[in-house]
C-alpha positions in Angstrom: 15.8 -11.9 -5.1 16.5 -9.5 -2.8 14.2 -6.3 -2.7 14.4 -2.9 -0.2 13.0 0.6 -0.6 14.9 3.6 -0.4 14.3 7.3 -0.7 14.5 9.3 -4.0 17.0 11.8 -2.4 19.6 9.4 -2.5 20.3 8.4 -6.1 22.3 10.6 -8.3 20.7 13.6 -10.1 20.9 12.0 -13.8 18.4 9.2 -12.5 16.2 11.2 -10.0 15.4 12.8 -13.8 13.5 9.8 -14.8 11.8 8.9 -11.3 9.4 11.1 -10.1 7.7 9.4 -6.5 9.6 10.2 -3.4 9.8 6.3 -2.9 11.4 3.9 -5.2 11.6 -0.3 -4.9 15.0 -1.1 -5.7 14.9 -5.1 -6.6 18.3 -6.8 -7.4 17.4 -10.3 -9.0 20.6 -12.3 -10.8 22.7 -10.1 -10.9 20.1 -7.4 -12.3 19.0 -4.0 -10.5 15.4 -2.4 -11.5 14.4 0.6 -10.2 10.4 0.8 -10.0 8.7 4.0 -8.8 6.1 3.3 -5.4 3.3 5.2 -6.1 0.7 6.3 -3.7 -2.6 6.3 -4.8 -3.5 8.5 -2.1 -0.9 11.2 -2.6 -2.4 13.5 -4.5 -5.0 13.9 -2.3 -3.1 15.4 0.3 -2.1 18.1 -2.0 -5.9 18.4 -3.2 -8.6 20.7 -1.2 -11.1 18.8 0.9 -15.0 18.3 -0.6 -16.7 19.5 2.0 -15.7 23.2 3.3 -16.5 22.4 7.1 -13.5 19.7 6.9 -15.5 16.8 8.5 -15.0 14.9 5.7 -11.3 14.4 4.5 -10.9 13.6 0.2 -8.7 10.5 1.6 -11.5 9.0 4.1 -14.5 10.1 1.8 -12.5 8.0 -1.0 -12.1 5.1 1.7 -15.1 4.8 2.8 -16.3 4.1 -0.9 -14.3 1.6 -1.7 -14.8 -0.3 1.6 -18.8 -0.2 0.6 -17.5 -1.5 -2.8 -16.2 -4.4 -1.2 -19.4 -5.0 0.7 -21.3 -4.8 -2.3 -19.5 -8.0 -3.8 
């Protein structure tokens, strides 16, 4: 099984349609080839406005920094 990841801007038009992430796993496994989108959980947070207005306190690290206590908690 051989697996790589490549950049969306690479394949042809007609299947960019149906893959939306900028990265895509491309896995090739007997002779098959599957196409899986990589998806960021974090992405849309650099797109979103921060929480707090003086910008101390990134979306991305204040989201972080909950799960790590999560994991603590267990």
């Amino acid at each position: 099984m051989e697996s790589m990841i490549i950049d969306r801007e690479i394949l042809p038009e007609p299947i960019i349609s149906y893959i939306h992430s900028e990265k895509i796993r491309l896995v090739e496994e007997n002779g098959t080839v599957t196409l899986s989108p990589i998806v960021d959980k974090y992405a849309i947070l650099e797109k979103s406005f921060g929480m707090f207005s003086d910008g101390k306190l990134s979306c991305e690290r204040f989201i972080k920094a909950k799960e790590e206590e999560k994991e603590l908690e267990k």
